[in-house]
N, C-alpha and C positions, 0 to 999 in steps of 0.2 A: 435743356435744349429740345427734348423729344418733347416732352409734354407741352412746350409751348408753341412748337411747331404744329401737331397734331391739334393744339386750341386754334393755332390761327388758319386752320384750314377748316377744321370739322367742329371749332365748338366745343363745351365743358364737358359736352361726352365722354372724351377722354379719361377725366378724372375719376370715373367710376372704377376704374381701377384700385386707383387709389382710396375709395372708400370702401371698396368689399374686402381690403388689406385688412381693414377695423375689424369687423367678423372675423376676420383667419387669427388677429394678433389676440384675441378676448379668448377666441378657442384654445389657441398655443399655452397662452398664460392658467388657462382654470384646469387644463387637460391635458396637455401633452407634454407641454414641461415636465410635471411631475412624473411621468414615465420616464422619460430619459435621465431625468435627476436619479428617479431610485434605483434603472436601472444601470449607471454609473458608464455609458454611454461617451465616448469624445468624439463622437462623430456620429453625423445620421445612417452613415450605410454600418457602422458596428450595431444597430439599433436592426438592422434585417439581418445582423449574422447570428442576433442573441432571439430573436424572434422568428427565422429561417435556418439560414445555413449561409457559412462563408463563402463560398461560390454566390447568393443572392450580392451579399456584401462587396465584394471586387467588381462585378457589374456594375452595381450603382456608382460606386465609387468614379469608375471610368466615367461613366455617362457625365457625371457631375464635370468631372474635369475639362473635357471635352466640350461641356455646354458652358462654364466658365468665359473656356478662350474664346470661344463664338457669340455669348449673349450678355457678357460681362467687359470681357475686356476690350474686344474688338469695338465693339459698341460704345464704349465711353472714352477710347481712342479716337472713335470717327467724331465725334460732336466736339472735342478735344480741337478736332483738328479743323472742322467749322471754324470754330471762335479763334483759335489762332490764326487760321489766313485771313479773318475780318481784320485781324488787331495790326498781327505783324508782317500780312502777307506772305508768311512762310506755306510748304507746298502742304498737304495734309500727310504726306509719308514724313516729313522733315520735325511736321510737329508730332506726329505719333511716337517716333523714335528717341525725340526728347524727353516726352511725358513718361514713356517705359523706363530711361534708363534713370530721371529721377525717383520716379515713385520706386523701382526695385529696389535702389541703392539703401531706402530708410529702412525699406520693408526687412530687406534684408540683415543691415543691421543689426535693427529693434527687435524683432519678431512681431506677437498677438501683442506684447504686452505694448510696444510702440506705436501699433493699428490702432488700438483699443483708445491711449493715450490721446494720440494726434487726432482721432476720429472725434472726439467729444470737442474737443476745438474747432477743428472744423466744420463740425455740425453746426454749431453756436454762429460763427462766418456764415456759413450757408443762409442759415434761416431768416439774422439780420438781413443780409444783403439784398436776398431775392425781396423783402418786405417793404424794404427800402424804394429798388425799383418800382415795385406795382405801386407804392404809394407816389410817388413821381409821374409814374404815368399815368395812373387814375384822375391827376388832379392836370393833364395834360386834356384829355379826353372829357374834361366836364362829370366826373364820379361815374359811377355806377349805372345812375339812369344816361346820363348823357351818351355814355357805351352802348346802352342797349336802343338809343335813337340811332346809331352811327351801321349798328351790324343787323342781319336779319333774325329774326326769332328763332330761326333753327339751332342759331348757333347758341341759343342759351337754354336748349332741351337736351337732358340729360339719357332722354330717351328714347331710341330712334326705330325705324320701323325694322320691319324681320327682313328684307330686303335690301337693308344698310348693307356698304361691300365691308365696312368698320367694325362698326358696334349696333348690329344687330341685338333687342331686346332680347331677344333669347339665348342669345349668345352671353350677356351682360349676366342675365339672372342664373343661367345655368353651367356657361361654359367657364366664363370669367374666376367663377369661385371653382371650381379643379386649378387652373394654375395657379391661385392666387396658393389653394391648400399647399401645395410642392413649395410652393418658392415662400411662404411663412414657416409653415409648420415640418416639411422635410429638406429643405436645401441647407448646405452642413453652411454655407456663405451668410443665412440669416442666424440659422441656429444654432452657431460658434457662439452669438456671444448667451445666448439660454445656456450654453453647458457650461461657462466658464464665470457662470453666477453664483454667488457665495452658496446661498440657498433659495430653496423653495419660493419662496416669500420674495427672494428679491428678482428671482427671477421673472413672476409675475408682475411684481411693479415697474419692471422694465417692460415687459412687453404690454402693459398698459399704457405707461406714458410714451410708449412708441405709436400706440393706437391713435392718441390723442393728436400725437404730430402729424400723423396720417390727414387729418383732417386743413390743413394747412395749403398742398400744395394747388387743390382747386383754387385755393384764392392769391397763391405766391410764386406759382409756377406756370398751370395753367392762362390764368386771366392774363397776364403779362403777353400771352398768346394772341388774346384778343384785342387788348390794346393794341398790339403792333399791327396786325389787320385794317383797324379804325384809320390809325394812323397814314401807314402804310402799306395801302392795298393790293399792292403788287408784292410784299414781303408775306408770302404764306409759305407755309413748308419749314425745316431748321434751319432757315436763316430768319425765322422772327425773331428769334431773343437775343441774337446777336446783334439783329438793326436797332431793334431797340434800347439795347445796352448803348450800341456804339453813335447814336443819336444823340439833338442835342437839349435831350429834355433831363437830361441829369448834370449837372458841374464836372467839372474835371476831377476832380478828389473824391468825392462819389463814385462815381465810375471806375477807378483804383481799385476802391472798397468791395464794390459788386462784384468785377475782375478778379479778386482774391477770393471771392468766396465764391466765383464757380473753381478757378484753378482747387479750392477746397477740397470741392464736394469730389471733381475727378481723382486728387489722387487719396480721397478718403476711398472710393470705391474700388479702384485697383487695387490700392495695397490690400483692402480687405480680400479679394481676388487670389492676389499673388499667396498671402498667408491662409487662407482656405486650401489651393491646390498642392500646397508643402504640405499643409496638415493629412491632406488624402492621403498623400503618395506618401508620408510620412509610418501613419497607424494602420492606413488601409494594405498596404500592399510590402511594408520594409520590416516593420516590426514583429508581424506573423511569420514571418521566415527566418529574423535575427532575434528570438523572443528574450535572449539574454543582452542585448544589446543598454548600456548604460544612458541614462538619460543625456549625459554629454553627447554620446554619437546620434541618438535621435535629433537631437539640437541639431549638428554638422548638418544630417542629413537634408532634414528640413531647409540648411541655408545652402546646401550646395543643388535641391530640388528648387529651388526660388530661382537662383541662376539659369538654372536649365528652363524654367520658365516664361524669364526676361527674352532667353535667346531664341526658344519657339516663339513665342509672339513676337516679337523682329522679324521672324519668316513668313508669319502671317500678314504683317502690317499692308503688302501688296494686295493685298486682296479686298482692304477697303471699301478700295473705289466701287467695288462691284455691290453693295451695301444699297437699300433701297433708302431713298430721299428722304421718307419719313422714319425716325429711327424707331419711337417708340411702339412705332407698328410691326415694323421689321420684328423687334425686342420682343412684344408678347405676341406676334407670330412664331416664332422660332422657338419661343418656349410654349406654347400650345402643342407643338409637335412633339417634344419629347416629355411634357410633367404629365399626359394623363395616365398610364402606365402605372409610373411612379406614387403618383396619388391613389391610386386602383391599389398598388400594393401593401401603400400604408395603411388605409382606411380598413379593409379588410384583414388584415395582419396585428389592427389597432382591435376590431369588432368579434370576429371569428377563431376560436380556436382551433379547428382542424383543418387550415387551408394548409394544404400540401407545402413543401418545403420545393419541391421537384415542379409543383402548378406553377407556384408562385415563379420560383426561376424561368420556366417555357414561358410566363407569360408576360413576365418583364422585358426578357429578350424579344420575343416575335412583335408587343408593343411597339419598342421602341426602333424594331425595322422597319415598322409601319409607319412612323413617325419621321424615321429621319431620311427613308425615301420619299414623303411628301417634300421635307425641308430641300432636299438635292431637286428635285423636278422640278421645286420652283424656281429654283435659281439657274436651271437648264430655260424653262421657259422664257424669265425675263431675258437670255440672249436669246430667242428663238431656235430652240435646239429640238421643240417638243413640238411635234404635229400631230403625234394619235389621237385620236378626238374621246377617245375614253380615256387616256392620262388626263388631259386637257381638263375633262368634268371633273376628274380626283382633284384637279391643281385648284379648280373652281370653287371648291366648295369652301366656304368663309368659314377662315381659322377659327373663331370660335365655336361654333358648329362642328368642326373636324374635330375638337378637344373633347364635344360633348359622347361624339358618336365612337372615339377609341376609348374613353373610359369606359363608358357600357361595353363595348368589345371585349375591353382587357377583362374587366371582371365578369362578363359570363364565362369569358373563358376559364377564366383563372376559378371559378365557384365547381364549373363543370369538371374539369380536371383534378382537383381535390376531391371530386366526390367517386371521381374512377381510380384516384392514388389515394386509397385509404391507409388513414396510419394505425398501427396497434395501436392502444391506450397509452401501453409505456412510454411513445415516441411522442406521443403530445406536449410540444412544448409550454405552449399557454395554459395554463391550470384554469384561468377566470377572464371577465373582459376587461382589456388591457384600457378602456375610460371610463370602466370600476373603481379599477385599480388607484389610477391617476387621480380620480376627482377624490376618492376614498383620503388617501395619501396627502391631495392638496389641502385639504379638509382639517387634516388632524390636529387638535389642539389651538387651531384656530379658529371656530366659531365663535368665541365670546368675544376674542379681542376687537378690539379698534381697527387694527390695520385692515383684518376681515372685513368687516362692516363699511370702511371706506372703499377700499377695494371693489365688494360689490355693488356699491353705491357709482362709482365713475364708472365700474361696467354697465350701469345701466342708464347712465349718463350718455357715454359714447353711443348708446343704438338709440338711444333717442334723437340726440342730433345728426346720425345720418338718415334716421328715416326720416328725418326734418329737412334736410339738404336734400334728398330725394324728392320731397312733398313740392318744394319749391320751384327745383326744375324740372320736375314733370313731362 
């Protein structure tokens, strides 16, 4: 619903997102996987407590959580609740509350292993369905070219000026790839399923053939945006995929189909949600204080933290409404303000071995207050709460651009600070550089095989055809 909303207003722009995923998932796969695999890892913020300190580790940990209920779940609640008051007329709190109390009840249940389970079904729904529609409405609209006779050329450039309030070129090329880095290669929500890969090996052919899928939603998410534009001119904003769903250029049985495979993709996304925040509060914060605790009580723990979950977001659910129109905007505004920090501290924690254990924590923390009083002032602003005219500039400056200018912040500071908190030799946790290490490790034993050689053959596949899809909409 975001991405076609965000298409039938501004155009394929949007999906750049979606292709700079490609780079972050080839990186994950050749590089950083293998860190976490060998360093035996079940969570991204245990991965700053073996490469910091346990204090960095419960920060993150929180952050994560925190940013979950606001850019995961709230978020695919609201769109949720879009499409159900198209379908059934229900209120958006009426449908949020349904969606919650189904998708806990499996999550709950099942556990990772029922996410993981349902999730591949689901996907398989998704990708049909949405495929389905654009093909319906492509062939409503006269193809491809007859689209682009219907809409103005802006909307099929992928690349806009520095002065976009959206997608800013600069922001695309520079700022785009810091969140994208957090939310591929450090957010525990994607990289649950990299730790819980048999091995090395398969972990990277997962996140390649995720790369590949990446390339999909320009043409099965997005465009579906534009069609409904063409169509219906007055449908811009997240009610195009629902006009267009609920139109009558698909059969009734059809539209069933599409309907199940977005209800899919939502409660694929929660439950993964709801089973990521049990897994935090689970290793991150229950198990280091009960360290004899048997795997049966981790288990409990984990389903009785799920609960507690379901019944915070219930409390949340009122707050909705206050959610800006466009979601996918909202969504990578609200994580531009808390991933570059986070990014700053992996990248350099991946690169450097002497960045302080003590920098790194000051500059995580001071980061992310800088991040998530942007997030509060904005949402003060849109009710008219903010009149100083220098907040106002801070509020102004386009999220991408604010993500490029707090990761340079974060990491001078954090380089600065390490170099004034110097560690003896002894305390040096990194011996070498930690994507040495990883590429070293991904490496081993595998250069002669086939699966190597295929492997780097579709990684070099996939940059080819984004810099191909780039080339095009220029």
């Amino acid at each position: 619903i975001g991405l076609a909303g965000s298409g039938a207003s501004r155009g394929l722009a949007v999906a750049q997102f979606e292709l700079i995923a490609i780079f972050l998932l080839v990186l994950l796969g050749w590089f950083i996987s293998p860190i976490y695999k060998r360093l035996g890892v079940r969570t991204t913020p245990e991965f700053l407590e073996k490469r910091f300190d346990v204090n960095n580790r419960k920060i993150f940990s929180g952050i994560s959580i925190f940013t979950y209920v606001i850019t995961k779940i709230l978020v695919t609640l609201f769109a949720g609740g879009i499409l159900f008051n198209m379908i059934f007329g229900w209120s958006i709190f009426t449908s949020a509350v349904a969606i919650v109390l189904l998708t806990g009840l499996y999550s709950l249940i099942g556990g990772f292993s029922a996410v993981v389970k349902t999730q591949v079904f689901q996907g398989i729904l998704l990708i049909l369905s949405t495929i389905v529609l654009t093909i319906y409405g492509l062939s409503e609209v006269g193809g491809f070219s007859g689209l682009q006779e219907k809409l103005p050329s802006s909307y099929f450039q992928m690349f806009k000026p520095i002065s976009d309030p959206d997608f800013p070129w600069t922001g695309i090329i520079f700022g785009a790839p810091i969140i994208a880095f957090w939310y591929w290669c450090a957010d525990h929500y994607i990289v649950q399923r990299v730790l819980g890969a048999k091995s090395i090996d398969d972990a990277r052919r997962g996140t390649l053939f995720t790369a590949f899928l990446k390339i999909l939603p320009l043409f099965v998410l997005v465009l579906p945006g534009l069609i409904t534009v063409a169509l219906y001119p007055e449908a811009k904003g997240d009610i195009a995929y629902p006009t267009l769903l609920m139109s009558g250029i698909i059969p009734v049985g059809v539209k069933g189909f599409v309907i199940a495979g977005f209800l899919a993709a939502m409660m694929s996304s929660l439950s993964a949600s709801f089973n990521s925040i049990a897994a935090l509060y689970t290793l991150d914060f229950y198990q280091p204080k009960h360290p004899n605790a048997s795997e049966r009580t981790l288990v409990l723990v984990g389903r009785m933290s799920t609960v507690m979950i379901i019944f915070l977001v219930l409390l949340f659910v009122p707050f909705i409404k206050l959610m800006n129109s466009h979601i996918y905007i909202f969504l990578q505004g609200t994580q531009a303000f808390i991933s570059a920090p986070i990014a700053a501290l992996f990248v350099f924690g991946f690169l450097f071995k002497k960045i302080h254990s003590k920098a790194a924590l000051i500059s995580l923390v001071s980061g992310e207050l800088i991040g998530i009083s942007r997030f509060i002032l904005e949402f003060m602003a849109n009710s008219g709460s903010v009149s100083n005219k220098f907040l106002l500039q801070f509020i102004q400056i386009n999220y991408l651009h604010f993500t490029i200018y707090l990761f340079l912040g974060t990491s001078l500071f954090l380089l600065i600070l390490s170099s004034v908190l110097k560690y003896a030799e002894e305390e040096v946790k990194l011996k070498n550089n930690f994507f040495a290490i990883g590429y070293g490790l991904s490496n081993k034993g595998l250069l002669v095989s086939a699966t190597y050689r295929t492997q780097v053959l579709l990684s070099v596949v996939l940059l080819i055809v984004t810099l191909g899809i780039w080339y095009l909409f220029v």
